[in-house]
C-alpha positions as CSV (number, residue, x, y, z in Angstrom):
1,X,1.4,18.0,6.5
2,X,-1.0,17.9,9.5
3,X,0.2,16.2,12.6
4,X,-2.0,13.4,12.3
5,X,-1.0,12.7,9.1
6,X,2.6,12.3,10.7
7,X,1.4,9.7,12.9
8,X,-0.1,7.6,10.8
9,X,2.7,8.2,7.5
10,X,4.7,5.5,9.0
11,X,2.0,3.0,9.3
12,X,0.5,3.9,5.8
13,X,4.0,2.8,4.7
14,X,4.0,0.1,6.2
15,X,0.8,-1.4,4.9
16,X,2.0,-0.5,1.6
17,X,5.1,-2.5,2.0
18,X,3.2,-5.2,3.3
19,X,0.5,-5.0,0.1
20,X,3.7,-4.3,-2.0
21,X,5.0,-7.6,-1.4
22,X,2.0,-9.8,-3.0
23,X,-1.6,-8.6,-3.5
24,X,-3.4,-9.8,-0.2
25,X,-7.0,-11.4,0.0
26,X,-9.2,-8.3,0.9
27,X,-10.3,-10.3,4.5
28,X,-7.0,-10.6,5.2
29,X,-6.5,-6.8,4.2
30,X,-9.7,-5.8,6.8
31,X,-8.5,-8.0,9.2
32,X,-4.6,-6.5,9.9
33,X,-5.1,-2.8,8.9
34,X,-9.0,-1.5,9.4
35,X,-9.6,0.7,12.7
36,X,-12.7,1.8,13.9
37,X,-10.1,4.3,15.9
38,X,-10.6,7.3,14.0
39,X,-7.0,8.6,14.6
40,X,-5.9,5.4,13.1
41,X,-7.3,5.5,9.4
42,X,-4.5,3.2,7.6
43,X,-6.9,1.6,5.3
44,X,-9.1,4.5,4.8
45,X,-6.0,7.2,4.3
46,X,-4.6,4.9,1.6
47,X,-7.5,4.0,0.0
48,X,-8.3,7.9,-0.3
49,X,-4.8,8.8,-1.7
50,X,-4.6,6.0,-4.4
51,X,-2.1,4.4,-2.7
52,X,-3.7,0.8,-2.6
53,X,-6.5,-0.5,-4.6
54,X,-9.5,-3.4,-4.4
55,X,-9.4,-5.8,-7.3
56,X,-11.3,-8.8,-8.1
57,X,-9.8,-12.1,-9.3
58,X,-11.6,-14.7,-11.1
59,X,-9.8,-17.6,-8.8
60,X,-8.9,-15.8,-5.6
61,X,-11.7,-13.3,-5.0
62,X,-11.6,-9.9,-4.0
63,X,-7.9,-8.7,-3.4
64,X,-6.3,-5.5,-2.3
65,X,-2.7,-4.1,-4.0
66,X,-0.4,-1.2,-4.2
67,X,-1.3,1.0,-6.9
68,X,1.5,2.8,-9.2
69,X,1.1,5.5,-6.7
70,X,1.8,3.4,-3.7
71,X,4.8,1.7,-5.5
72,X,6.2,5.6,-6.1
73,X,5.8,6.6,-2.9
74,X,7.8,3.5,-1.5
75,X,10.2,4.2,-3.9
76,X,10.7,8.2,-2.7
77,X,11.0,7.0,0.6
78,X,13.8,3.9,0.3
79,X,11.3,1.3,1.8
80,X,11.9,-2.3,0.1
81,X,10.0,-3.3,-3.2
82,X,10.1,-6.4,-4.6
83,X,11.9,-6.5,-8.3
84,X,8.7,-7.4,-9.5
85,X,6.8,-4.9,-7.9
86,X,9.2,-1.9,-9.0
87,X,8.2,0.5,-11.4
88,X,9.8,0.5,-14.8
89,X,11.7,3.3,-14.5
90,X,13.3,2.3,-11.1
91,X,14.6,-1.2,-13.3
92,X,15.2,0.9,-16.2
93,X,17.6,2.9,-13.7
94,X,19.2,0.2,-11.9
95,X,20.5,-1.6,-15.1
């Protein structure tokens, strides 16, 4: 790993945890995490590695969440999940 990428791991966990907890409006998404600072690439970095996605909802509007990917990663490195945001097999585990 690159040292850029070690500066910016912590906040691309972060963000994750912060998408992790609920699927957030894409504004609100662009708003708290995109940089034009191009040592700062939160968004961009975790958009590139699958980490989050963009979805649509019918009553909400564009929305950005952790992917399965994401949730993983979080999981590897002991950052909080919601129950409901686990993975199967983490549950599966716990029980």
């Amino acid at each position: 790993m690159s040292g850029a990428d070690e500066n910016i791991r912590p906040l691309i966990l972060d963000f994750l945890e912060w998408v992790a907890a609920e699927p957030r409006p894409y504004a609100e998404a662009m708003d708290a995490w995109r940089t034009s600072r191009p040592r700062l690439t939160v968004w961009e970095d975790s958009v590139d590695r699958d980490l989050v996605r963009r979805r649509r909802d019918m009553r909400l509007g564009p929305l950005v969440e952790a992917t399965a990917g994401g949730l993983a990663l979080l999981a590897r490195e002991n950052r909080t999940l919601p129950k409901a945001r686990q993975p199967a097999s983490l549950l599966v585990a716990a029980q």
